[in-house]
VOGU-3710 file (C-alpha; in Angstrom, 3 decimals, decimal comma):
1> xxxxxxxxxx> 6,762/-17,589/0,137  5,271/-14,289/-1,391  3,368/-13,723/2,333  -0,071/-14,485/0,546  -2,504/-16,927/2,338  -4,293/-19,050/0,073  -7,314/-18,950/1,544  -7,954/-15,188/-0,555  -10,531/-15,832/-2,841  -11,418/-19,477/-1,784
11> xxxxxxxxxx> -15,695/-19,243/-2,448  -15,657/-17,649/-5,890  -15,798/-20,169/-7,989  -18,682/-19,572/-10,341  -19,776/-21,161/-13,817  -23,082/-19,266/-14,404  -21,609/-15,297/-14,192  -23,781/-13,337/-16,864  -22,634/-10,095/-14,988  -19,693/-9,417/-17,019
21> xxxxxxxxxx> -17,316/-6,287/-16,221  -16,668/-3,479/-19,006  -13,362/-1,784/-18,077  -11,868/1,225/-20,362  -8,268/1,443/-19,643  -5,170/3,028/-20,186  -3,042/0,150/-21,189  0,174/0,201/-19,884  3,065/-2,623/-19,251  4,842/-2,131/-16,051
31> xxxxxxxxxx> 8,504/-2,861/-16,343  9,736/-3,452/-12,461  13,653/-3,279/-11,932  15,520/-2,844/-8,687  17,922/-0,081/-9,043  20,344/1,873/-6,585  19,916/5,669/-5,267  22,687/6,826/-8,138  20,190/4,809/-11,050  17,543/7,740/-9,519
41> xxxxxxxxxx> 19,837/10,561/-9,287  20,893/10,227/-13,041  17,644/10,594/-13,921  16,504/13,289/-11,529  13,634/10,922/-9,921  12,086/10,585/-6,243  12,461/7,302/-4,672  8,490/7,666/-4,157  7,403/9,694/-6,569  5,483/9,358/-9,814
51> xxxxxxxxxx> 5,872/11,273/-12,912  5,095/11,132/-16,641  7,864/10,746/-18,524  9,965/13,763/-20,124  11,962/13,096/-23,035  15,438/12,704/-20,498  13,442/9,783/-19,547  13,524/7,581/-22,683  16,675/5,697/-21,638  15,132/4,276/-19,010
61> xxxxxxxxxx> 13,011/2,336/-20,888  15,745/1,335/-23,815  17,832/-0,090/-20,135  14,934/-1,943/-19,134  13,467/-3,541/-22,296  16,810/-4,204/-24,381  19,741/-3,872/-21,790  21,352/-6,937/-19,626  22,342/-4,565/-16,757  18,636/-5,356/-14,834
71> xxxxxxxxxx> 16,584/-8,331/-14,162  12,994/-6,934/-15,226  9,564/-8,662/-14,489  6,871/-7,793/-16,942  3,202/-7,763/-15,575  0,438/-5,742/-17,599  -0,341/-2,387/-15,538  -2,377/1,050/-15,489  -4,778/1,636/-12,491  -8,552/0,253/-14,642
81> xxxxxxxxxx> -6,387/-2,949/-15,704  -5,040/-3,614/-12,342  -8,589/-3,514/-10,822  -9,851/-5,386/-13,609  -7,273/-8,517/-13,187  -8,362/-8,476/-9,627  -11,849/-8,797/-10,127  -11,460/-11,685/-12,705  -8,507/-13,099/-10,321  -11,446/-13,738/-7,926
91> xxxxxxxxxx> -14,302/-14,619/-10,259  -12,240/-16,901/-12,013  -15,026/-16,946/-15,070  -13,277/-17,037/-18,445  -14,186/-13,708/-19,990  -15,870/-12,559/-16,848  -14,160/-9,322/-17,743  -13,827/-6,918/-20,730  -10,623/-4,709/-21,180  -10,522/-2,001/-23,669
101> xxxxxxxxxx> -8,501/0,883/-25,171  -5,496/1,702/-27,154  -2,017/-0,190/-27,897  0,698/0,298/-30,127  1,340/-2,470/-33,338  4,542/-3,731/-31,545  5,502/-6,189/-29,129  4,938/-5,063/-26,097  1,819/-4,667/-26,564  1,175/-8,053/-28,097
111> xxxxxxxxxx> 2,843/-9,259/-25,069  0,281/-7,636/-22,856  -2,284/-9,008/-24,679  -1,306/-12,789/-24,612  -0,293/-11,931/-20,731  -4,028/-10,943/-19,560  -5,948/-13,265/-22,430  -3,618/-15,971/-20,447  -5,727/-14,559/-17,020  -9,203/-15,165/-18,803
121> xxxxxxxxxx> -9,349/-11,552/-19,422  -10,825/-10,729/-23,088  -9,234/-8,152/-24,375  -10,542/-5,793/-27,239  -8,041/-3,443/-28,070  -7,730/-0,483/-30,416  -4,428/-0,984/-32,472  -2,491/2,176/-33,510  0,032/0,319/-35,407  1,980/4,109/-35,675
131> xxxxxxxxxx> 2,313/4,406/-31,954  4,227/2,546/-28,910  2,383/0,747/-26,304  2,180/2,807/-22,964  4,684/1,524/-20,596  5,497/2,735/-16,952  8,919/1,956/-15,135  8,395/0,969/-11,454  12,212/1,621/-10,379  12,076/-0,312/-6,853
141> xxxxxxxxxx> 14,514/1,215/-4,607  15,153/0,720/-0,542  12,641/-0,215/1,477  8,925/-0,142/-0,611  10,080/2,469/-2,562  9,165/2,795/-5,805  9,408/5,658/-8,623  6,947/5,228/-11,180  7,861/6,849/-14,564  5,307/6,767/-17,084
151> xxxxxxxxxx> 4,935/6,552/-21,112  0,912/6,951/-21,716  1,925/6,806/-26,038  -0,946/4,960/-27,673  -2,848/4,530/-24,303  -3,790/8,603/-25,000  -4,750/7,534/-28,687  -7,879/5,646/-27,711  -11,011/6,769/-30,453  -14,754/6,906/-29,776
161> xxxxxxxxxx> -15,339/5,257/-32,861  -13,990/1,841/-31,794  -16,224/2,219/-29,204  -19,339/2,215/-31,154  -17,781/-0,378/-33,767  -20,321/-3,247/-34,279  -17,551/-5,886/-32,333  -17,014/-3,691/-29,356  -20,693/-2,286/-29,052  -22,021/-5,786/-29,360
171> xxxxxxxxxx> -19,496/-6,307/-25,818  -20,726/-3,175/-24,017  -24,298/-4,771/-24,781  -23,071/-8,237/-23,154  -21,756/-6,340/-20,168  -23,781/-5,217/-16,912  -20,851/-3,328/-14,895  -18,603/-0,064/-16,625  -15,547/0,873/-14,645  -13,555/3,428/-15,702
181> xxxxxxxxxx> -10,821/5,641/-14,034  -10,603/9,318/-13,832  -7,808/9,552/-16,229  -9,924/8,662/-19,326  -11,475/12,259/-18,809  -8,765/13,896/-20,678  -9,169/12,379/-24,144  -12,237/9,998/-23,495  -14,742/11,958/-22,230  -17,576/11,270/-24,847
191> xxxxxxxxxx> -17,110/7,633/-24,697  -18,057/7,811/-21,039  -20,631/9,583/-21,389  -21,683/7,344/-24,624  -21,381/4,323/-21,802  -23,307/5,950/-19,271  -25,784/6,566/-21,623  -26,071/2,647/-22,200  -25,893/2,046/-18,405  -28,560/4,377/-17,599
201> xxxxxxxxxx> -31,299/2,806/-20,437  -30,584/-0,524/-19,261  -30,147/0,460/-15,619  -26,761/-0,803/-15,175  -23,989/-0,101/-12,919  -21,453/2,645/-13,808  -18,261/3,470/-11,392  -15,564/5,723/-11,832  -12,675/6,476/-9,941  -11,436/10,000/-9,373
211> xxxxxxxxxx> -8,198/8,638/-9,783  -5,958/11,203/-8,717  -6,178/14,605/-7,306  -5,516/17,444/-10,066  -8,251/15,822/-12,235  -10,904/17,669/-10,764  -9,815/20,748/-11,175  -8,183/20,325/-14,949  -10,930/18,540/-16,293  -13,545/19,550/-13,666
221> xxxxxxxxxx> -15,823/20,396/-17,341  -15,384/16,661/-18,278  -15,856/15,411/-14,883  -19,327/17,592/-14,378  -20,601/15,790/-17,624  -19,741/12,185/-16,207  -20,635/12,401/-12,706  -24,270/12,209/-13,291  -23,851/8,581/-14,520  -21,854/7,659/-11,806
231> xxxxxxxxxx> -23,696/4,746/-9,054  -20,106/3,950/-7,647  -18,034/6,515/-6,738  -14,249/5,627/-5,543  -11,343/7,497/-4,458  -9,120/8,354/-1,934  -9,742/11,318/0,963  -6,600/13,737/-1,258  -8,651/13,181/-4,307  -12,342/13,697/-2,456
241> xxxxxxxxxx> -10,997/16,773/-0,266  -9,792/18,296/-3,717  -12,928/17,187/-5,587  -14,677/19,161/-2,541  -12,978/22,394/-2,965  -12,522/22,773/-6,678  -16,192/21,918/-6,988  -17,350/24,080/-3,979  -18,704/22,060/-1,396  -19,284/23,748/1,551
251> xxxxxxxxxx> -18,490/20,985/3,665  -14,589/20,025/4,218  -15,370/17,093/6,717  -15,017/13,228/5,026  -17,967/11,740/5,784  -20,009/15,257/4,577  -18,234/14,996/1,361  -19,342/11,304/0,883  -22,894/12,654/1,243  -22,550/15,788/-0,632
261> xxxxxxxxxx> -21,125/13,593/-3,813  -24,079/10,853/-3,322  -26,467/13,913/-3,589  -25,110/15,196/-6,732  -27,177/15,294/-9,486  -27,950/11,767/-10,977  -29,761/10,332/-14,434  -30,381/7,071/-13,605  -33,047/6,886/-10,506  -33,291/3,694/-10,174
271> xxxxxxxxxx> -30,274/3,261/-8,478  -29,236/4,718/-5,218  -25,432/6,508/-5,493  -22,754/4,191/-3,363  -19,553/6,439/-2,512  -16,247/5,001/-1,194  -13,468/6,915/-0,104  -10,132/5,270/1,064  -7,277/6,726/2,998  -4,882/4,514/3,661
281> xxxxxxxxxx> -4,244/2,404/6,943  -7,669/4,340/8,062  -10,654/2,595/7,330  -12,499/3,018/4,086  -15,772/5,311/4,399  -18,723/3,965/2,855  -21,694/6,300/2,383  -24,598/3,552/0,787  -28,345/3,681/1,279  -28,777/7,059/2,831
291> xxxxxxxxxx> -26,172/5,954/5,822  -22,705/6,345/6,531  -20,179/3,508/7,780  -16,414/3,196/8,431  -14,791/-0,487/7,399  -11,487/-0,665/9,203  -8,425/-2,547/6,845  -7,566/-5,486/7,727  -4,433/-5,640/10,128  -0,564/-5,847/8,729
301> xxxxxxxxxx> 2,504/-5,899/10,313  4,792/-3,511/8,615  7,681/-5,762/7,574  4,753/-7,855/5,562  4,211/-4,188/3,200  6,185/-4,418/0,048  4,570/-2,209/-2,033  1,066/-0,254/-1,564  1,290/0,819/-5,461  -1,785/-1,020/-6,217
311> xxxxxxxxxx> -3,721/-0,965/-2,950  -6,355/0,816/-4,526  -6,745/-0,781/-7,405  -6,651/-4,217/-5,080  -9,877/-2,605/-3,174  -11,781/-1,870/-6,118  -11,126/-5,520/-8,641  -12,003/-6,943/-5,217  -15,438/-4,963/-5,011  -16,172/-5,539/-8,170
321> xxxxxxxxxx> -15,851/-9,292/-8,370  -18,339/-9,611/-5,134  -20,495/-6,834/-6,793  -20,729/-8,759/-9,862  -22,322/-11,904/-8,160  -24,834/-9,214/-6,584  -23,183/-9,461/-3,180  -24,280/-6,866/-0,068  -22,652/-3,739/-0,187  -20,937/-4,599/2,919
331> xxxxxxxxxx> -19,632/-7,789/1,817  -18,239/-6,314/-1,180  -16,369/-3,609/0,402  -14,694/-6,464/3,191  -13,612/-8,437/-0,325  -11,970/-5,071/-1,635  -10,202/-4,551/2,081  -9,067/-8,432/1,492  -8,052/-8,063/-2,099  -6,290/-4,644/-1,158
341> xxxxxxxxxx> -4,309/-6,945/2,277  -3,304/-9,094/-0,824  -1,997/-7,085/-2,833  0,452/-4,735/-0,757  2,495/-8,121/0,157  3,928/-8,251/-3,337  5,567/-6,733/-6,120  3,516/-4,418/-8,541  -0,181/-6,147/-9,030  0,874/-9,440/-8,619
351> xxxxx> -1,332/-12,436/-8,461  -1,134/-15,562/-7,137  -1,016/-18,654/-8,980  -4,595/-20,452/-9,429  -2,576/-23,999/-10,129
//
C-alpha cells in the first residue's frame, strides 16, 4: 500500500463548481529514476539538492527517456501544475481547473498533455513546435533523497500574446481564482499583471507564491509590480525572511512579516490580503482578517516520509480546492495541511487512484 488513507478527499464531490481555477505554469515532466551515489558523482549532483541543468547535464535526460539501464515513472510536474492537480484531485469537477503556458511540438509534451486532460485538467497550452518540453530529473537516491535537475526549454518561451488570444482570454473570463508561482516573474511578468488586472475589475481572487528565495531579490522590480494584486500570499519562512530583508522590512520576526506583507500596498479593496507562510514540520502561520493564527501539520511518523518534494505544492492544490467551494479560511488551510500529509507518503506528486 502507498501509506495513503482513503478517506483524503472523501466530501468533495461537487457537480455545480462555477469557481474554476486559472493556473499559469511552467510545464515540466518529471522523469523519477532510482540511481546509486556513483550515478550522482558522475554528474557532480547533491543527493538533496536542486539545480537547473548545465549543458554536462543533457545525458541525464537521453539515460532516462531513451536508455534501458532505469525503470522511469513519468508524472507531469513544475510547482503551479502540481498544486493545480491537487486542487482538481479533490474537486473532482471535469475542467474545474485551467493549466496554461508553454510546451515544445514533441512528445513529451503531448504526453503531458493527454496525462493531466486524463485528470480532468483542461489544458491550454502555447506550442513552440522549435523548442523541447521542460523536463526535470528527480534522481531518488538513499533514504528521501532526491536531486532535482531541471530543463525549463519551452516552459521559459511562454508569450503574452497567447494570453490575450480570443480562446485563452475567453478562459481567464470563465475563471474566478489565478494562481501563479513566483517563477513566472522572470519572463511573465506582464501577463500577471494583465491577470491581476482582470481579477481586480471583477474582484476575483489572485495568489502567488514566492516560490523560492532568490526571487525577491533578482526580480524584486517584477515582484513590486505584482504584489499589489496579490489576496493570497504563500510561501515558506526562507522565502518570507528573504522577501523581508531584500524589501526592507523592519521587522525580522514571522508572524510581523505576515502582517507587514498583508499591509502592503493593494488595488483591489474589496478583498482583505490572506498571507500563509509554511516552514516545514512547524505549523503553517496564517495572518487572515486582521489576526494572526498558527495551524500545526498534521502528525507523521518518520518512516511514513518518502519524499517532501511537493509538500508545498500539496498545501496549496489543497487550499485551493476548499477555497474554490468558498470554504472558511480555516477550513481551507486544514485541507492544504491534509493534502500536504498526502502527499509526502509518495513518490513525486502522486495521486491516488479515484477508481
Amino acid at each position: 500500500s502507498s501509506g495513503i488513507n482513503a478517506e483524503y478527499g472523501h466530501y468533495y464531490i461537487t457537480n455545480n463548481l462555477r469557481e474554476m481555477i486559472f493556473g499559469l505554469v511552467h510545464p515540466l515532466l518529471d522523469i523519477t529514476a532510482t540511481v546509486d551515489q556513483d550515478y550522482l558523482d558522475r554528474y557532480g549532483l547533491e543527493a538533496n539538492g536542486a539545480i537547473l541543468a548545465e549543458d554536462r547535464h543533457k545525458e541525464i535526460y537521453e539515460e532516462l527517456l531513451n536508455g534501458s539501464k532505469f525503470e522511469v515513472k513519468k508524472i507531469p510536474g513544475g510547482a503551479t501544475q502540481n498544486a493545480l492537480r491537487i486542487a482538481q484531485w479533490y474537486l473532482r469537477q471535469k475542467h474545474a481547473t485551467t493549466i496554461v503556458g508553454c510546451i515544445g511540438g514533441d512528445k513529451v509534451g503531448e504526453d503531458m498533455r493527454e496525462l493531466l486532460n486524463r485528470e480532468g485538467i483542461r489544458t491550454e497550452y502555447l506550442v513552440e513546435p522549435s523548442a523541447t518540453t521542460g523536463l526535470c530529473a528527480v534522481l531518488v537516491s538513499t533514504g528521501a533523497n532526491r536531486s532535482l535537475v531541471t530543463r525549463l526549454d519551452a516552459a521559459n518561451l511562454y508569450q503574452h500574446s497567447h494570453l490575450v488570444s480570443d480562446r485563452v482570454w475567453r478562459t481567464v473570463k470563465e475563471c474566478s481564482f489565478f494562481y501563479m508561482s513566483g517563477f513566472m516573474l522572470n519572463f511573465s511578468s506582464d501577463t500577471m499583471v494583465a491577470i491581476g488586472d482582470h481579477a481586480v475589475k471583477e474582484n476575483k481572487c489572485f495568489m502567488m507564491n514566492l516560490s523560492a528565495p532568490y526571487l525577491s531579490s533578482l526580480f524584486k522590480e517584477p515582484m513590486q509590480k505584482v504584489l499589489p494584486y496579490c489576496d493570497i500570499i504563500v510561501g515558506n519562512s526562507d522565502e518570507a525572511i528573504t522577501l523581508a530583508e531584500n524589501f526592507e522590512f523592519s521587522v525580522t520576526e514571522l508572524h510581523d512579516i505576515a502582517r507587514a506583507l498583508a499591509d502592503l500596498p493593494k488595488v483591489n479593496r474589496k478583498r482583505r490580503r490572506i498571507v500563509m507562510i509554511t516552514q516545514q514540520e512547524q505549523p503553517v502561520i496564517v495572518y487572515s482578517d486582521g489576526k494572526i493564527k498558527e495551524y500545526p501539520v498534521l502528525p507523521i511518523s518518520p518512516e511514513d516520509i518518502v519524499d517532501t518534494n511537493g509538500a508545498g505544492d500539496g498545501f496549496v492544490g489543497g487550499f485551493l480546492a476548499s477555497y474554490a467551494l468558498n470554504k472558511p479560511v480555516e477550513d481551507c488551510v486544514l485541507n492544504g495541511l491534509e493534502a500536504a500529509h498526502m502527499i509526502i507518503q509518495v513518490s513525486g506528486c502522486t495521486l491516488p487512484s479515484r477508481d
